[in-house]
C-alpha positions as CSV (number, residue, x, y, z in Angstrom):
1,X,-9.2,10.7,-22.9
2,X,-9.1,9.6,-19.3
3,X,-8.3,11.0,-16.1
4,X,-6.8,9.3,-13.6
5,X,-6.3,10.0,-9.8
6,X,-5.1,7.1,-7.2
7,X,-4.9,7.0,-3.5
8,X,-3.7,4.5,-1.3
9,X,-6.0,4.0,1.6
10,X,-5.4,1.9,4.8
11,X,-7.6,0.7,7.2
12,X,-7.3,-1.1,10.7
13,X,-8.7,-4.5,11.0
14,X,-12.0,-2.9,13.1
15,X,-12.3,-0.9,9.8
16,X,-11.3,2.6,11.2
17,X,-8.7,4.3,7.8
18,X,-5.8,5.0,9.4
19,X,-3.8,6.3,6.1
20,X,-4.7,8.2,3.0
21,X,-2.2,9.3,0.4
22,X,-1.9,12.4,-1.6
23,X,-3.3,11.7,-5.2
24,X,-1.3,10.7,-8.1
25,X,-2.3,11.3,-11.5
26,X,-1.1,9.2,-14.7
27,X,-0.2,5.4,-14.5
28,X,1.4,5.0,-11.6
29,X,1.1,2.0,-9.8
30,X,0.3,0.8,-6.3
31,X,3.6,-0.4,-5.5
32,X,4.9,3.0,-6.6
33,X,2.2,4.9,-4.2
34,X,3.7,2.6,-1.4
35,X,7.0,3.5,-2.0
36,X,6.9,7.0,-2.6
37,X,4.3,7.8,0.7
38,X,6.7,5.7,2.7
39,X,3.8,4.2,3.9
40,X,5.3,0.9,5.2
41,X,7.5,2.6,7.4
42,X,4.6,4.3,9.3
43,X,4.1,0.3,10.5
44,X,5.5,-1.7,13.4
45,X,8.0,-4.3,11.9
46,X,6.5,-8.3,11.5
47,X,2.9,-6.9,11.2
48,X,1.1,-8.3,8.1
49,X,-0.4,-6.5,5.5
50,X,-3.6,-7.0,3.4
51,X,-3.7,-6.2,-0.3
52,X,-5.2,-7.1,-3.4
53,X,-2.9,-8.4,-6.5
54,X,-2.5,-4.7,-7.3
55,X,0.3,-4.8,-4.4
56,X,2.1,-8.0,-5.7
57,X,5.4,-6.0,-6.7
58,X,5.9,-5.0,-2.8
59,X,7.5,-8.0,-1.2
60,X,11.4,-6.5,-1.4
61,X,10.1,-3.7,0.7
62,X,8.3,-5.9,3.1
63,X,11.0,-7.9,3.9
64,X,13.5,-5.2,4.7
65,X,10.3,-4.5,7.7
66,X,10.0,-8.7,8.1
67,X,6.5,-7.9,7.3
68,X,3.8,-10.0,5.2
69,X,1.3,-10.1,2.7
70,X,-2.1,-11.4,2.4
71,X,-3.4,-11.0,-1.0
72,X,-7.0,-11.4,-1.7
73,X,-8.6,-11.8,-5.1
């Protein structure tokens, strides 16, 4: 058995963290830890965001903010 907790953790681009979630337990996925911390609307609108392929499922939200994402590998 496994257990599980996730956080979503943002940083500026000088590297201080400027975000972290509560933890979520069980499968849930990055795109679902966006969306329920509202964490895109803490941003200014048109501002980019960088994200690893975890993130992919975003791109409705980041739109509605004209916002955009890097994704790195």
């Amino acid at each position: 058995m496994q257990h599980l907790t996730k956080y979503l953790i943002s940083a500026t681009p000088d590297g201080y963290i400027n975000f972290i979630s509560e933890g979520f337990g069980g499968r849930i996925t990055d795109a679902a830890i966006v969306e329920k911390n509202q964490y895109l609307q803490k941003l200014p609108d048109g501002c980019a965001v960088m994200a690893d392929r975890g993130f992919k499922h975003i791109d409705h939200m980041l739109q509605k903010k004209k916002m955009y994402i890097n994704m790195f590998t």
